[in-house]
N, C-alpha and C positions, 0 to 999 in steps of 0.2 A: 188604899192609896188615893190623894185626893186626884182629879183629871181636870185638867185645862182643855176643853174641847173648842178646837178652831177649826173653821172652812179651809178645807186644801192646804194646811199645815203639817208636815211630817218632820217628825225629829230621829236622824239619823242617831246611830253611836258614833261618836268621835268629833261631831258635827257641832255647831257654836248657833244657838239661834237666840237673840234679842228678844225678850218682850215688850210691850209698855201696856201699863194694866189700871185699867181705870174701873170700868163698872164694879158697884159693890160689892157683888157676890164672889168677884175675882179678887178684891182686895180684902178680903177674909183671908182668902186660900192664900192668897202668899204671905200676909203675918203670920197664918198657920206653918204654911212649908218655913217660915224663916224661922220660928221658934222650933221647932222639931228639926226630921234630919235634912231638910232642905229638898228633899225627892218626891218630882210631883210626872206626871204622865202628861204627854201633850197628844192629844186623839184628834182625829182625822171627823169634824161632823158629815154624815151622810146626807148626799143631796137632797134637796129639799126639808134640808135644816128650818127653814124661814120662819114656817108655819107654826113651830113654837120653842122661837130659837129662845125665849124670858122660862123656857120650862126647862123639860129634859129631853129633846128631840134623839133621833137615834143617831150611834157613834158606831165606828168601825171597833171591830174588837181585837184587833191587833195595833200598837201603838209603839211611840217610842217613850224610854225610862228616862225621866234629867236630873241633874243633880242644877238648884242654881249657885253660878259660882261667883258670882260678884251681885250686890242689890243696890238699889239707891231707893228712898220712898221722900218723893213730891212736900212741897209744905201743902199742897192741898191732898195729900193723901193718896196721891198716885204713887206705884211703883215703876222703878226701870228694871227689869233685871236681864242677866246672861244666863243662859240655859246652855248647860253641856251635857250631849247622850250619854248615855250610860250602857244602853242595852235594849233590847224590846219585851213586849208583855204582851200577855192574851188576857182581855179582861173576862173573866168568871161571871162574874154576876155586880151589879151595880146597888149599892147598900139604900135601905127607905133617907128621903132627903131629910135629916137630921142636921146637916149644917145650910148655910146659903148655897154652898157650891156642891157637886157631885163627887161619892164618892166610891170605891169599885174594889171588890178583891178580884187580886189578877196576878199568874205565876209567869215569872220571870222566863222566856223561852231561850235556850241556848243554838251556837251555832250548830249545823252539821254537817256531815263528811260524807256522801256516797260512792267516794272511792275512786273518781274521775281524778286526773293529773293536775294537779291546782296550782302545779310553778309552771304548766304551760299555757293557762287558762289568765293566771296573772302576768305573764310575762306579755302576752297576748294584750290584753286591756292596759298595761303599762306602754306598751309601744301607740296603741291608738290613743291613748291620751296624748301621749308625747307630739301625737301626731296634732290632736288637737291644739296645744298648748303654743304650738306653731303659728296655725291658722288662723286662732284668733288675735284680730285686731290689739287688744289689751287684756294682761291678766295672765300673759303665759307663764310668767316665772314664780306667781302665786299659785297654780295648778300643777308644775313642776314639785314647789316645796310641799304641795300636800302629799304629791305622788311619791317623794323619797320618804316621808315623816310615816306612812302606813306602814305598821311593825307586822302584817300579814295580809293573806289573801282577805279572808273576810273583812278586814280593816277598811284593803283600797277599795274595794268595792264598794262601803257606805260613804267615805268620806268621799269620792269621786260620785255616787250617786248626790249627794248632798249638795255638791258645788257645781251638778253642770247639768243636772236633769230639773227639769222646770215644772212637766205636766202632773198635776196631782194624782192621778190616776196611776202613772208611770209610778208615782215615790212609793201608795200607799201598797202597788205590788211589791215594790224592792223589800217595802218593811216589814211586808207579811213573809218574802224567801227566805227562812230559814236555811237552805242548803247553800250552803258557800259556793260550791262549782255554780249550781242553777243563776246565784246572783252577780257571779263574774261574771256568765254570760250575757246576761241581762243585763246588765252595765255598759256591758262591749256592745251590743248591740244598738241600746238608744245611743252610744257615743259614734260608732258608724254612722249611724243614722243621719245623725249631726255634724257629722265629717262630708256627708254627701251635698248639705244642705248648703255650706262653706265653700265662697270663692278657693280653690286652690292657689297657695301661694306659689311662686314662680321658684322652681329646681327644688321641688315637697314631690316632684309625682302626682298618678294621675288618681279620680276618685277611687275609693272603697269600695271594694268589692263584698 
């Protein structure tokens, strides 16, 4: 699978991320991914990328899966495209550099269930968003439709991680939780977090407990 590795970038599933792609070795990979099946991996570079960010600096090895769903390419050879999650990966092992860009075998990792109550866990993180959705200034009724458009727990949970957690640190734990209850919590949690941080609006009630 080829990887598009960026600083403090994490690609949720269900999640919509833009690119705009200029350097060469990236304009490879996405003629590649656009003649093939369009699925490329967007990885998280580990800090301290800098020092040899024109090589192969080191990548987290949990990522997210994209399918791109719409492209444009630049009359000077730049691309636009849309990225839609698909899933996450562990990347295996990273193949000798054979093309301009990096490329990695890596198994698809699935959700999991340890048995915790997951329509109280969601029902739970659906009410603090709501809560959210309130508080903020602008954007409530866009965070509302993402919160009805989530077809399950592990859904709300990325696409609510995707739209309202910001620290990169925070995302690339969400993307490594595999256990759905673990990432409902986790979700609720930085979303309190950031309910406490938020003027309360007037007859919302008082901070998060």
């Amino acid at each position: 699978m080829p990887i598009f590795p960026l600083p403090d970038v994490v690609l949720f599933p269900h999640a919509l991320l833009p690119l705009h792609i200029f350097e060469p070795r990236y304009r490879a990979l996405a003629r590649d991914v656009l003649a093939g099946d369009r699925t490329l991996s967007i990885v998280r570079l580990k800090p301290g990328f800098e020092r040899d960010y024109e090589g192969r600096p080191p990548i987290y090895d949990v990522a997210g899966l994209g399918e791109v769903i719409q492209s444009r390419q630049l009359d000077d050879g730049r691309y636009d495209m849309l990225v839609r999650g698909l899933g996450r990966i562990r990347i295996e092992r990273e193949h000798p550099p054979e093309q301009p860009y990096r490329v990695v075998l890596a198994r698809q990792l699935h959700d999991e269930y340890s048995g915790a109550d997951l329509g109280v866990l969601a029902t739970t993180l659906q009410a603090l968003a709501e809560r959210l959705a309130t508080a903020l200034p602008q954007g409530g009724e866009v965070l509302r439709a993402i919160i009805r458009d989530a077809a399950e727990p592990g859904a709300l949970a990325d696409v609510l991680a995707a739209s309202v957690i910001v620290d990169p640190n925070q995302r690339q734990r969400l993307i490594e939780t595999v256990d759905v209850a673990g990432r409902l919590q986790r979700v609720g949690e930085a979303i309190a977090e950031l309910l406490r941080r938020l003027p309360t609006p007037a007859g919302t009630g008082g901070p998060v407990n």
